[in-house]
Biopython code that builds the backbone (N, CA, C, O; Angstrom):
import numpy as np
from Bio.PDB.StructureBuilder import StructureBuilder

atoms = [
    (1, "UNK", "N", (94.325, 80.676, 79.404)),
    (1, "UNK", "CA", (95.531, 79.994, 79.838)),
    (1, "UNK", "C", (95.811, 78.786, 78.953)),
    (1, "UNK", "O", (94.844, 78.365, 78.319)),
    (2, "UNK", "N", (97.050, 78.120, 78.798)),
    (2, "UNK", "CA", (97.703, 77.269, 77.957)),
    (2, "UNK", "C", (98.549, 76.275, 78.874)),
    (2, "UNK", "O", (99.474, 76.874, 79.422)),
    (3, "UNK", "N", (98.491, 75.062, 79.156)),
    (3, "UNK", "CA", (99.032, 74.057, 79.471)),
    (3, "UNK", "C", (99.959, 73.561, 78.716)),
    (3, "UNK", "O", (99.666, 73.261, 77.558)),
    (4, "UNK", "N", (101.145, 73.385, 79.154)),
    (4, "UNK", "CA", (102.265, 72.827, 78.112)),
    (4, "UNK", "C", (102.799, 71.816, 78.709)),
    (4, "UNK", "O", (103.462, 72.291, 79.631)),
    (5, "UNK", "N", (102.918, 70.321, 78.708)),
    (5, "UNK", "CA", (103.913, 69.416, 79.150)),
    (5, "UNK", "C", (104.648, 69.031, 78.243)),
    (5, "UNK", "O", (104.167, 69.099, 77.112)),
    (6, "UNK", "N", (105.742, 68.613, 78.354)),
    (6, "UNK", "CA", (106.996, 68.176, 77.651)),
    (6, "UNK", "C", (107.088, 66.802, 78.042)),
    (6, "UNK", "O", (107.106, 66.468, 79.227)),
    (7, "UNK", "N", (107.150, 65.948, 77.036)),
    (7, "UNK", "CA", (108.085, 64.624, 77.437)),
    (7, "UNK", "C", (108.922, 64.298, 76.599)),
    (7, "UNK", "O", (108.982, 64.842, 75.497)),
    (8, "UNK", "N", (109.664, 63.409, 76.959)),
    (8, "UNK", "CA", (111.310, 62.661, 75.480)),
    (8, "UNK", "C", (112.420, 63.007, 75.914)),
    (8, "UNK", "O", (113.345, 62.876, 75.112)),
    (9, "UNK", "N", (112.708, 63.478, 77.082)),
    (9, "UNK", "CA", (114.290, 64.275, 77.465)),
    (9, "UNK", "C", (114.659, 62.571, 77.952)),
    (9, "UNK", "O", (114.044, 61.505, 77.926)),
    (10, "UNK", "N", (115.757, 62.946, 78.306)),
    (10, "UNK", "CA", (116.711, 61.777, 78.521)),
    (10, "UNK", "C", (118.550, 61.841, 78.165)),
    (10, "UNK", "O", (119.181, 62.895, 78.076)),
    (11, "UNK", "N", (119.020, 60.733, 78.036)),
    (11, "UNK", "CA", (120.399, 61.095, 77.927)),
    (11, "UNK", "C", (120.429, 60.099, 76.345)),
    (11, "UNK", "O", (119.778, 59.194, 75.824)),
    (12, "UNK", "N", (121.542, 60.891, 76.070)),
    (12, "UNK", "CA", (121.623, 60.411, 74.432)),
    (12, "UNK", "C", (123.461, 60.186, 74.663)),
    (12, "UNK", "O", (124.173, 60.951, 75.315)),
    (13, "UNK", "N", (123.885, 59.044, 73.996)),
    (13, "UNK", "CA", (125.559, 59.547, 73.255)),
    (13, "UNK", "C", (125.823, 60.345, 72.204)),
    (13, "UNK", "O", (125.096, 60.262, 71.215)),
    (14, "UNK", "N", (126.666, 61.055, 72.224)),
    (14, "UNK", "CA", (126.760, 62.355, 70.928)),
    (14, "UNK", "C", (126.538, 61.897, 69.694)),
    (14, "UNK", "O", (126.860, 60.730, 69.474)),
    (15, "UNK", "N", (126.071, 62.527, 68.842)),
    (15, "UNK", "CA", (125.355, 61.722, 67.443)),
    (15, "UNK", "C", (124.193, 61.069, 67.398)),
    (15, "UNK", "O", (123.656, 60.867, 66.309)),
    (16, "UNK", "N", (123.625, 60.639, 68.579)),
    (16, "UNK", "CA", (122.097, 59.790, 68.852)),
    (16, "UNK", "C", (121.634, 61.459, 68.514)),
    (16, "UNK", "O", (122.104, 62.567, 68.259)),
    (17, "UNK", "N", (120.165, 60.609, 68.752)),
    (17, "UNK", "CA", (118.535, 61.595, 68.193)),
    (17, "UNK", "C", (117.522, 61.414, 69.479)),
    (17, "UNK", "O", (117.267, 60.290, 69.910)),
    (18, "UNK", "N", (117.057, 62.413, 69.962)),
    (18, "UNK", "CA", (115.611, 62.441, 70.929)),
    (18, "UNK", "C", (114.737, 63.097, 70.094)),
    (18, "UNK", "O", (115.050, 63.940, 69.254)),
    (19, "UNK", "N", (113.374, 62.597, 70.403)),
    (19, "UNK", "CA", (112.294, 63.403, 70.320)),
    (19, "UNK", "C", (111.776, 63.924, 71.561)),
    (19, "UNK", "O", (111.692, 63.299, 72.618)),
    (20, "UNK", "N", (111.417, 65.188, 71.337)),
    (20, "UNK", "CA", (110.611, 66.007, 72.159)),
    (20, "UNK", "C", (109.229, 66.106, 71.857)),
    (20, "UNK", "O", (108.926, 66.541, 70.746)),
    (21, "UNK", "N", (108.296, 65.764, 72.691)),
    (21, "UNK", "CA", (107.150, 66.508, 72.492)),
    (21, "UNK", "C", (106.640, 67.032, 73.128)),
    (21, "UNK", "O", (107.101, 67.050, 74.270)),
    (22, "UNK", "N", (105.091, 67.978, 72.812)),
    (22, "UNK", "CA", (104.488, 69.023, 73.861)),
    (22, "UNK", "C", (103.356, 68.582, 73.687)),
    (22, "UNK", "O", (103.083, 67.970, 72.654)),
    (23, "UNK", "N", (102.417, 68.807, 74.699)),
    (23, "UNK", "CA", (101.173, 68.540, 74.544)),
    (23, "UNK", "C", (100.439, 69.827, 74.987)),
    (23, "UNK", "O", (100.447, 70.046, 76.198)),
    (24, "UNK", "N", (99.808, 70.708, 74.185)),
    (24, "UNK", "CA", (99.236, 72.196, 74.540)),
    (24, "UNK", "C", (97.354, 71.322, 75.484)),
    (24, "UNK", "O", (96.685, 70.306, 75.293)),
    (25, "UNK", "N", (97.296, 72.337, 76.292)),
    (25, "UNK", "CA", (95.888, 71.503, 76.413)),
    (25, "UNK", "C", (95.549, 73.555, 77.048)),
    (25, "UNK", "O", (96.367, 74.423, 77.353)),
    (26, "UNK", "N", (93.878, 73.590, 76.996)),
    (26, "UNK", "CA", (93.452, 74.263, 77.868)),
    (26, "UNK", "C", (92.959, 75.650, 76.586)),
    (26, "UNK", "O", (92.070, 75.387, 75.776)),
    (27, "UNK", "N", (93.403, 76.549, 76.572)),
    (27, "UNK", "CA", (92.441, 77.930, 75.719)),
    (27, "UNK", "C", (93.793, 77.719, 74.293)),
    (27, "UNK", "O", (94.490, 78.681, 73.973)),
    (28, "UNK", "N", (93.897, 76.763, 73.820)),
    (28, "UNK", "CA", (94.800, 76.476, 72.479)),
    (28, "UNK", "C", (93.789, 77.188, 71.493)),
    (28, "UNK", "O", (92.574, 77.083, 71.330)),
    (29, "UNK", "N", (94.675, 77.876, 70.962)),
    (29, "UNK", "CA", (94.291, 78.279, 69.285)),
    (29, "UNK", "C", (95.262, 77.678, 68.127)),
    (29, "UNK", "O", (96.362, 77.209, 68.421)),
    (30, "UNK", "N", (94.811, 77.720, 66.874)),
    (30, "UNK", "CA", (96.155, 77.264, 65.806)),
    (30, "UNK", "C", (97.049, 78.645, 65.603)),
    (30, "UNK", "O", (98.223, 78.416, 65.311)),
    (31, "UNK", "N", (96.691, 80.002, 65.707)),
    (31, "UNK", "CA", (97.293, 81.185, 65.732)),
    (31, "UNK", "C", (98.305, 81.396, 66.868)),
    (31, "UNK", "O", (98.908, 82.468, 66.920)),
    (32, "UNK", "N", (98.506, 80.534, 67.689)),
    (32, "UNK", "CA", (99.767, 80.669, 68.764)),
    (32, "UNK", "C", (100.806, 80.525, 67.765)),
    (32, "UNK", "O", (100.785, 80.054, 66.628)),
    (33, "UNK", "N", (101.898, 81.148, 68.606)),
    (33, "UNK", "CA", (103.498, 80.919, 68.022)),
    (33, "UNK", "C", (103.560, 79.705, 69.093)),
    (33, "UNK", "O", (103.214, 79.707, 70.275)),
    (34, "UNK", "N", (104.034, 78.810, 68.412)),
    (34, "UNK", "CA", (104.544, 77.651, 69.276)),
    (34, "UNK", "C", (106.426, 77.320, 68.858)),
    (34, "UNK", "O", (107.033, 77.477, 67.799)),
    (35, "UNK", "N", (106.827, 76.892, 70.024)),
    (35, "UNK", "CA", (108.237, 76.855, 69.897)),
    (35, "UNK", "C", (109.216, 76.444, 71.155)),
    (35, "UNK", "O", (108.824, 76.679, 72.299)),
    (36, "UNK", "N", (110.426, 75.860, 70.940)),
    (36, "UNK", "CA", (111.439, 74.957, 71.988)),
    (36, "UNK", "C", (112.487, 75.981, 72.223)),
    (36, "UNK", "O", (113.103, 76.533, 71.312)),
    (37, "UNK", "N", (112.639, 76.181, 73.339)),
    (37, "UNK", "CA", (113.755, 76.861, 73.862)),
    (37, "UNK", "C", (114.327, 75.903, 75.161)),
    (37, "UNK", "O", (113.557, 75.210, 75.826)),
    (38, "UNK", "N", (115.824, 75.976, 75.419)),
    (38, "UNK", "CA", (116.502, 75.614, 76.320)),
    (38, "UNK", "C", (117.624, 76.548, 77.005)),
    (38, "UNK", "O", (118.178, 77.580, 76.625)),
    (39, "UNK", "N", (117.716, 75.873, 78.008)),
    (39, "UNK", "CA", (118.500, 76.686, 79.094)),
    (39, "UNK", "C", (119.462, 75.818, 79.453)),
    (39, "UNK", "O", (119.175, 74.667, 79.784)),
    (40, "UNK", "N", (120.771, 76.294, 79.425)),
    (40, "UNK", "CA", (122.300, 75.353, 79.780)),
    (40, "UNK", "C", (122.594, 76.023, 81.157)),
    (40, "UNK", "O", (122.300, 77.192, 81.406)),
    (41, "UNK", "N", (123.356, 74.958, 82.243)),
    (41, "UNK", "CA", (123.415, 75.448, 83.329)),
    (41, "UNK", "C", (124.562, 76.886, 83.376)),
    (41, "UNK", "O", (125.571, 77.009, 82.683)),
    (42, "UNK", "N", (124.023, 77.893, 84.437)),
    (42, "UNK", "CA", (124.797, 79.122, 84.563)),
    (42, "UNK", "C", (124.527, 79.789, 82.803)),
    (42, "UNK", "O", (125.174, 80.807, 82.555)),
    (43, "UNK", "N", (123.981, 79.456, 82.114)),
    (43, "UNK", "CA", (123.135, 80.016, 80.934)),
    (43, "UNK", "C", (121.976, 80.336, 81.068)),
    (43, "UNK", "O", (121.050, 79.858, 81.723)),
    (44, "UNK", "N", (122.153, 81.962, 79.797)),
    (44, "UNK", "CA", (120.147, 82.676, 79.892)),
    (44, "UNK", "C", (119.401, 81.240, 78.682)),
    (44, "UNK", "O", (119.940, 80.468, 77.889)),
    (45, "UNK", "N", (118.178, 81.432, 79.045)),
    (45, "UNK", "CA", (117.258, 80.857, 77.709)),
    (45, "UNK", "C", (117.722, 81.391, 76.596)),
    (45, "UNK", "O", (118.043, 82.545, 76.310)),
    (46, "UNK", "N", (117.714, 80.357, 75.982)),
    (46, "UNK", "CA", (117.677, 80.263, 74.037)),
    (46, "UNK", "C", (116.521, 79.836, 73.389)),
    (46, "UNK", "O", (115.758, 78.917, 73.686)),
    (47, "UNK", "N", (116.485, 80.844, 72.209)),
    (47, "UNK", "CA", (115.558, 80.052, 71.653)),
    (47, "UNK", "C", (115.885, 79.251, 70.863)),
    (47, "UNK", "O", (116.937, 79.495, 70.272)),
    (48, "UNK", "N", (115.092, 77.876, 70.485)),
    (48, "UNK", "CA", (116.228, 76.983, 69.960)),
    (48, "UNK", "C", (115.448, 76.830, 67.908)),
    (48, "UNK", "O", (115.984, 76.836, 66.800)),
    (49, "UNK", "N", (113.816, 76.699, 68.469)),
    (49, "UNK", "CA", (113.407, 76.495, 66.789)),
    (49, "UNK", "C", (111.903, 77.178, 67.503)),
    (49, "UNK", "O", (111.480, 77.215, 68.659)),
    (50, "UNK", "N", (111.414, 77.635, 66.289)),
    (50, "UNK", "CA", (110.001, 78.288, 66.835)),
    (50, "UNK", "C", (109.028, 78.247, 65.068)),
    (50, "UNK", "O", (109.464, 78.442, 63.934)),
    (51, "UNK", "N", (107.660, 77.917, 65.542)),
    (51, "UNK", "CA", (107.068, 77.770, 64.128)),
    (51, "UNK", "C", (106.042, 78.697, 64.366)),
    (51, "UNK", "O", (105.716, 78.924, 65.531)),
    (52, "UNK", "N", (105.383, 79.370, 63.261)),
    (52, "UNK", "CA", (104.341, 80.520, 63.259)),
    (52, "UNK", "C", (103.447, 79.228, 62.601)),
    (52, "UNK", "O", (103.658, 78.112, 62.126)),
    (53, "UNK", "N", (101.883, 80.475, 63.007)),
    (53, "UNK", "CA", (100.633, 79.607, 62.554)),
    (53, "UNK", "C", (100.503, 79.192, 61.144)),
    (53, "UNK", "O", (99.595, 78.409, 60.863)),
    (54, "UNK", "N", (101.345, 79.644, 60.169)),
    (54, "UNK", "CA", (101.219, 79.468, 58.979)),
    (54, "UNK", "C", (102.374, 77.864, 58.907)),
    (54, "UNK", "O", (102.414, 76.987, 58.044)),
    (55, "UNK", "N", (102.997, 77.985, 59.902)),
    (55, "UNK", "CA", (103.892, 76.524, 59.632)),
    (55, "UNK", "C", (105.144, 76.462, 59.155)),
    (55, "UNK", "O", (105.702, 75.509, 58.611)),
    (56, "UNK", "N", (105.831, 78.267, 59.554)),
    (56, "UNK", "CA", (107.314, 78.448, 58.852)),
    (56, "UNK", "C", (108.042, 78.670, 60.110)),
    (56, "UNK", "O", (107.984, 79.671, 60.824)),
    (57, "UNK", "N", (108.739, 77.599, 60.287)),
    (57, "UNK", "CA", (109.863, 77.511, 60.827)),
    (57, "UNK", "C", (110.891, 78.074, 61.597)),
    (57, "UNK", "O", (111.719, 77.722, 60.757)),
    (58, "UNK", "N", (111.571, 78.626, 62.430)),
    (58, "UNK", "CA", (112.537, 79.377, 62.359)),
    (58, "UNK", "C", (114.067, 78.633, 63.700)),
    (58, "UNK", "O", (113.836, 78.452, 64.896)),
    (59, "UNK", "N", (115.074, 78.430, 63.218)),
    (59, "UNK", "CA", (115.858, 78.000, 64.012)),
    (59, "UNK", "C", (117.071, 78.417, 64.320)),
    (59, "UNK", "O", (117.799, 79.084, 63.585)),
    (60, "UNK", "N", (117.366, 77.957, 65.634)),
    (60, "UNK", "CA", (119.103, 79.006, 66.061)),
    (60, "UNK", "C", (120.000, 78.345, 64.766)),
    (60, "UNK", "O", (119.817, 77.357, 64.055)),
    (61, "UNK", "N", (120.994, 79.325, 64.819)),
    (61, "UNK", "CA", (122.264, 78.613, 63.901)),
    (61, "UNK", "C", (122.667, 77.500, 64.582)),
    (61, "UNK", "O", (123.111, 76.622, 63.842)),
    (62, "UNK", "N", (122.660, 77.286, 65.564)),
    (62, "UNK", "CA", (123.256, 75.945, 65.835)),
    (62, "UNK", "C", (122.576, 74.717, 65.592)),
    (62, "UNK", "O", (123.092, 73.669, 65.205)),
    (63, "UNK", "N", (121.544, 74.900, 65.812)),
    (63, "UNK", "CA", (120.818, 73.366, 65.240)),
    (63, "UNK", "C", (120.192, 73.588, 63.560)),
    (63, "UNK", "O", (119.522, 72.924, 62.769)),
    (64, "UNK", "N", (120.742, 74.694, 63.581)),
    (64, "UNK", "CA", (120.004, 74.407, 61.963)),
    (64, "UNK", "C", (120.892, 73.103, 60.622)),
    (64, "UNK", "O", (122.117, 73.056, 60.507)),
    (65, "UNK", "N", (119.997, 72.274, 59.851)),
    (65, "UNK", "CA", (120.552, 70.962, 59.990)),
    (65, "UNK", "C", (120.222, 69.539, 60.471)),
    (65, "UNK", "O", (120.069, 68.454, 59.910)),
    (66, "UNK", "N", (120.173, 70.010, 61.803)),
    (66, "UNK", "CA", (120.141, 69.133, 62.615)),
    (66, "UNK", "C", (118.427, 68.615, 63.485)),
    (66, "UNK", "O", (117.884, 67.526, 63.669)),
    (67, "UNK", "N", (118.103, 69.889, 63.789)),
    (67, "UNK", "CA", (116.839, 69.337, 64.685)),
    (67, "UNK", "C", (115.744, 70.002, 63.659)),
    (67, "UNK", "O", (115.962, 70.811, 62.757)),
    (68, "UNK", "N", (114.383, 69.362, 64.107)),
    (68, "UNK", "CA", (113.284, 69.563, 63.110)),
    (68, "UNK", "C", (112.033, 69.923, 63.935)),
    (68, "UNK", "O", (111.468, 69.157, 64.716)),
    (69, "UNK", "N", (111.663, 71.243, 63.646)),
    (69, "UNK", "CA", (110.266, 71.128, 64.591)),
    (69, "UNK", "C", (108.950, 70.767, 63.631)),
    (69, "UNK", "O", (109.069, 70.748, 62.406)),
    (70, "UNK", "N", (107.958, 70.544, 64.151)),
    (70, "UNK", "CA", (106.522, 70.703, 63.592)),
    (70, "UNK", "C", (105.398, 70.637, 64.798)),
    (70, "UNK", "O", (105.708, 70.451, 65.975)),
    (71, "UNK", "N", (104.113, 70.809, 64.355)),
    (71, "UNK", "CA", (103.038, 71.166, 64.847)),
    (71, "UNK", "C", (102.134, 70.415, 64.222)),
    (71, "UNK", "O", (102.211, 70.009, 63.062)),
    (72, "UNK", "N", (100.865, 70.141, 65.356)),
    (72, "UNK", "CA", (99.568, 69.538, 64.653)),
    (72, "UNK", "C", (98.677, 69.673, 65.533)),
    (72, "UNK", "O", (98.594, 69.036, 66.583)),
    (73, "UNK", "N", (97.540, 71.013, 64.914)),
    (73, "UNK", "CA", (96.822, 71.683, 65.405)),
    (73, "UNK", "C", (95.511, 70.647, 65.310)),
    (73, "UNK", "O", (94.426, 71.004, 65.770)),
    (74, "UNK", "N", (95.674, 69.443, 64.732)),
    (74, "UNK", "CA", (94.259, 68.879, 65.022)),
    (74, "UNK", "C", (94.828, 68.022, 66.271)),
    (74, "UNK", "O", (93.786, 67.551, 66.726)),
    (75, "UNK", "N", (95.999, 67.495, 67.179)),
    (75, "UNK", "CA", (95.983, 67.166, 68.268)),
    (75, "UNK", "C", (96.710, 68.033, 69.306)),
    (75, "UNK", "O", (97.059, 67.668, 70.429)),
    (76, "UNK", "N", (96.831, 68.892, 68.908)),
    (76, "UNK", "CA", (97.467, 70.222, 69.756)),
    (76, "UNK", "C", (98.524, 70.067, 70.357)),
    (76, "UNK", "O", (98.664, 70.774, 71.355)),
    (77, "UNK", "N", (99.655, 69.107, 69.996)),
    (77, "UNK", "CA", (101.236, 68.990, 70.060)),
    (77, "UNK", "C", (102.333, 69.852, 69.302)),
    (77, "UNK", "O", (102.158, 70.445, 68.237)),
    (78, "UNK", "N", (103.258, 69.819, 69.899)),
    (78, "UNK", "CA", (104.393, 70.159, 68.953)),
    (78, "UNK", "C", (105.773, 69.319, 69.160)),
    (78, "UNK", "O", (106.159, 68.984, 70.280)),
    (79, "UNK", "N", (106.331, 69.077, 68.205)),
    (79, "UNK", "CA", (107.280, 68.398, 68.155)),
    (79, "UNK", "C", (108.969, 68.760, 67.969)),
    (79, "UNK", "O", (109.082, 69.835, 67.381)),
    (80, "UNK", "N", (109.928, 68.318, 68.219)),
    (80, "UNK", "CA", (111.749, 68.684, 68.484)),
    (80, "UNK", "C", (111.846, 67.326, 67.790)),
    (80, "UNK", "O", (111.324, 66.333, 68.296)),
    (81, "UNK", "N", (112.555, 67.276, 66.560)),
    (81, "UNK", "CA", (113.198, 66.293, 66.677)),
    (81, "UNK", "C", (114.725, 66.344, 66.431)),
    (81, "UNK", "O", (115.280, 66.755, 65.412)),
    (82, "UNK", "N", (115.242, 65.903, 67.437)),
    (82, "UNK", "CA", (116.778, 66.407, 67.431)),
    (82, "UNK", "C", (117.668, 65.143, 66.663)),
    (82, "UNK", "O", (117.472, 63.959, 66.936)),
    (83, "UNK", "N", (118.474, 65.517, 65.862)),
    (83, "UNK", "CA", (119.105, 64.101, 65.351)),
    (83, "UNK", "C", (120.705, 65.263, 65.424)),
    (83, "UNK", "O", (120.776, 66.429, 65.811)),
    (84, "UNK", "N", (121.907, 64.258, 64.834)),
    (84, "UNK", "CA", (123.467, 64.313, 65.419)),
    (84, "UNK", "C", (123.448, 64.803, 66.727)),
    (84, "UNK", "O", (123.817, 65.977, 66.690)),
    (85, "UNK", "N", (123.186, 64.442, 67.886)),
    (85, "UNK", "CA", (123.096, 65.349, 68.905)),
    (85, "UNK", "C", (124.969, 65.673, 69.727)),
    (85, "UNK", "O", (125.943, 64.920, 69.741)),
    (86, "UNK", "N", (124.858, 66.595, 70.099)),
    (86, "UNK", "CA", (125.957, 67.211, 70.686)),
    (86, "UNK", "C", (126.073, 67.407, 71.852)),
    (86, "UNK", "O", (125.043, 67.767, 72.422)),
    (87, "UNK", "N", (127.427, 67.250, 72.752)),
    (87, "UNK", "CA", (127.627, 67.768, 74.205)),
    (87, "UNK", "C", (126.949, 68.845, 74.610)),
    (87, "UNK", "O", (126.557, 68.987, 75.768)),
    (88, "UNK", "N", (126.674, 70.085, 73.221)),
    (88, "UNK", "CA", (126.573, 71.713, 73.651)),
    (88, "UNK", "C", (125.368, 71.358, 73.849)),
    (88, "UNK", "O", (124.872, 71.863, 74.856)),
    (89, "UNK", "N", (124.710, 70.674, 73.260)),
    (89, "UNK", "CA", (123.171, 70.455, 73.172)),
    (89, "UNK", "C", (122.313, 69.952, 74.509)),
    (89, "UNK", "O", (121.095, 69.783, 74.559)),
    (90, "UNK", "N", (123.275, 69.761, 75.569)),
    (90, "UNK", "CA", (122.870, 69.735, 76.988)),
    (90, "UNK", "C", (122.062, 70.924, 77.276)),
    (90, "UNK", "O", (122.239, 72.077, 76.881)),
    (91, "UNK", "N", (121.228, 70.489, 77.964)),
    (91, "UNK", "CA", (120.034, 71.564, 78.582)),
    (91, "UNK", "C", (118.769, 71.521, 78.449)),
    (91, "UNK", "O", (118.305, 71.112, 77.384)),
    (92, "UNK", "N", (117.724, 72.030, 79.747)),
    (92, "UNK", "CA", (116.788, 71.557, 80.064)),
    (92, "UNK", "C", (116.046, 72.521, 78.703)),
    (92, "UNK", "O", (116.626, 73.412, 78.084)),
    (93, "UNK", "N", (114.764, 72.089, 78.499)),
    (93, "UNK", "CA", (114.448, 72.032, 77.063)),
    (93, "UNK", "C", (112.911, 72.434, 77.380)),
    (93, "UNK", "O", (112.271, 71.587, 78.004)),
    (94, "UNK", "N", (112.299, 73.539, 77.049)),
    (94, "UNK", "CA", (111.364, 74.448, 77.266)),
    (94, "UNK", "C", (110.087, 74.235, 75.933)),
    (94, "UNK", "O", (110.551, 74.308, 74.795)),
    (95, "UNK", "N", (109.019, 74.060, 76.012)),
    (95, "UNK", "CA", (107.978, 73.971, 75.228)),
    (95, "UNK", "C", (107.191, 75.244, 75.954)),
    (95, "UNK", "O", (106.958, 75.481, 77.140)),
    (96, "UNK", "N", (106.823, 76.104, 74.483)),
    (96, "UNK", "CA", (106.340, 77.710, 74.676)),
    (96, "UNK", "C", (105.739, 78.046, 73.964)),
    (96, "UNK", "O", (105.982, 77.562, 72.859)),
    (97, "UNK", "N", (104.893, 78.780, 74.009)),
    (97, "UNK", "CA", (103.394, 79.223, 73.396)),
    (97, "UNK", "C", (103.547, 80.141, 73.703)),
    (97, "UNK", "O", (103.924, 80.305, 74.864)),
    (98, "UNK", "N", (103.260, 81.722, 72.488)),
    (98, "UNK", "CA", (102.895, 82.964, 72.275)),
    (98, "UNK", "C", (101.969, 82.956, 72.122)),
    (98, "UNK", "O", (101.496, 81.978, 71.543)),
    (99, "UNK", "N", (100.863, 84.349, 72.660)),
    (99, "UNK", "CA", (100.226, 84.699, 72.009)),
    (99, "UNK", "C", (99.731, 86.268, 72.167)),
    (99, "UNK", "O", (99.056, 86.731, 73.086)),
    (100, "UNK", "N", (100.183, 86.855, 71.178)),
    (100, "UNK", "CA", (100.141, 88.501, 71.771)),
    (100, "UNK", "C", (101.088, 88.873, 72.337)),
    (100, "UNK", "O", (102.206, 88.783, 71.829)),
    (101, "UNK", "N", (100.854, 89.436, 73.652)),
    (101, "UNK", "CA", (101.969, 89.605, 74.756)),
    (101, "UNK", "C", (102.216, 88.273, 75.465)),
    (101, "UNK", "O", (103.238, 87.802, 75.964)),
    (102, "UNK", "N", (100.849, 87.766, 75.347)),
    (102, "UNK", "CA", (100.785, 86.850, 76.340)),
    (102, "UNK", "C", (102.234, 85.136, 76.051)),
    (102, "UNK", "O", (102.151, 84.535, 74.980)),
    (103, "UNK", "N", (103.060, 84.780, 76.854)),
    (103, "UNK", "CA", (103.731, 83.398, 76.819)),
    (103, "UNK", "C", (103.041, 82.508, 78.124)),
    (103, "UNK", "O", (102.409, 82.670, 79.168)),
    (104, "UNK", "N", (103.643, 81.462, 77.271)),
    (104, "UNK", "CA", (103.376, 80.161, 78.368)),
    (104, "UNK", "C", (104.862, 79.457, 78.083)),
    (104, "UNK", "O", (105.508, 79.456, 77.035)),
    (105, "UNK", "N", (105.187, 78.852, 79.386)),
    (105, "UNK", "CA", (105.926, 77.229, 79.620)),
    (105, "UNK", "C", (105.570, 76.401, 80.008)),
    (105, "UNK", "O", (104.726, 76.220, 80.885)),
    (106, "UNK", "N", (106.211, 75.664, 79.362)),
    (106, "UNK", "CA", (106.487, 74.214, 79.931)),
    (106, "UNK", "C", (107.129, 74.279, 81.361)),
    (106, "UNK", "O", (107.636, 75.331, 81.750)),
    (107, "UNK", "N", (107.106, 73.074, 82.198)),
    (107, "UNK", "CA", (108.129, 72.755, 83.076)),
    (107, "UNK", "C", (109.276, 72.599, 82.477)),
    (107, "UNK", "O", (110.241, 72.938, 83.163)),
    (108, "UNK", "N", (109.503, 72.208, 81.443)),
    (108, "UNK", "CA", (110.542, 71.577, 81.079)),
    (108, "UNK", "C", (110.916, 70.036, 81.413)),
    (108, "UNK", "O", (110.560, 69.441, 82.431)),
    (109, "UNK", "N", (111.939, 69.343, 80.042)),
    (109, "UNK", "CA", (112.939, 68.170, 80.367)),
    (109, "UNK", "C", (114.444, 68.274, 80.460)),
    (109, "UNK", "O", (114.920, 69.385, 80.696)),
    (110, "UNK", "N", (115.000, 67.550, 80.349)),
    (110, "UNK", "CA", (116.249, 67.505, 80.414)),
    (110, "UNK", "C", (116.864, 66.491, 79.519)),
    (110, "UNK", "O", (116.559, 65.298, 79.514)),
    (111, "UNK", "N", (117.729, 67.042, 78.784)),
    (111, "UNK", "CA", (118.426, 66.824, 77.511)),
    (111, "UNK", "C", (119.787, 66.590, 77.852)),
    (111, "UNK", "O", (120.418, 67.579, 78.225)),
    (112, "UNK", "N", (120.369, 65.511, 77.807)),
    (112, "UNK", "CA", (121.797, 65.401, 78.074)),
    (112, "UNK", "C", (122.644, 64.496, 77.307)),
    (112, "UNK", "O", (122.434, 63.283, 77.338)),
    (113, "UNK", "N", (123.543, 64.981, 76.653)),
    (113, "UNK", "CA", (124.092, 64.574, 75.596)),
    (113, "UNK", "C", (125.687, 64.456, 75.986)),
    (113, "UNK", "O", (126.385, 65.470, 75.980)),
    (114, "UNK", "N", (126.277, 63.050, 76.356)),
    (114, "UNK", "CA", (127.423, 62.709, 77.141)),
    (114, "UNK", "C", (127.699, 61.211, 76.654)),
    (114, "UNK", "O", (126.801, 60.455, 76.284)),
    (115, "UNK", "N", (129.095, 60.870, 76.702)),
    (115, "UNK", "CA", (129.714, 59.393, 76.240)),
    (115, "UNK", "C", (129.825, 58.905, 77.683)),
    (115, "UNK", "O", (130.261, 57.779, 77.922)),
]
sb = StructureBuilder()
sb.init_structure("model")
sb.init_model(0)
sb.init_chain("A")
sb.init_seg("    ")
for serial, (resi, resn, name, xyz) in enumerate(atoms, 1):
    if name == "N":
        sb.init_residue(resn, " ", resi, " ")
    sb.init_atom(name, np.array(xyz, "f"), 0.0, 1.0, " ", f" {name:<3s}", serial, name[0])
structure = sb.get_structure()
């Protein structure tokens, strides 16, 4: 099993930056897919950026640009860093671990991006 908490959600004005982070605790390997997905209300999950064990990247078209993930397998976090942020960019914000078949979540935060 894999423990995931999330902290850094909050409310931003459009164009501000949050960081997200995760803290993996519990049967962590560096071979997990680790990665941020969010959910907008009356919306399915997205995936938003996701990094493989080798450390390559992968992100929706919409934040590509804009938000930055990374990983650091010697303290077993992962990181969102969101910069221009946007109205669309509302939504609670998912920290997730693959491995195999097997996923994990986060509880999730909440991301809200409003004037």
């Amino acid at each position: 099993q894999v423990q995931l908490v999330e902290s850094g959600g909050g409310w931003v004005q459009p164009g501000g930056s949050l960081r997200l982070s995760c803290a993996r605790s519990g049967s962590v390997w560096a071979y997990d897919i680790v990665g941020w997905y969010r959910q907008a209300p009356g919306k399915q999950r997205e995936p938003v950026a996701t990094m493989s064990p080798g450390g390559v990247p992968v992100y929706a078209d919409s934040v590509k640009g804009r938000f930055t993930i990374s990983r650091d397998n010697a303290e077993n976090t992962v990181t969102l860093q969101m910069n221009s942020l946007k109205p669309e960019d509302t939504a609670v914000y998912y920290c997730h671990t693959q491995r195999f078949d097997a996923q994990f979540w986060g509880q999730g935060t909440q991301v809200t991006v409003s004037s």
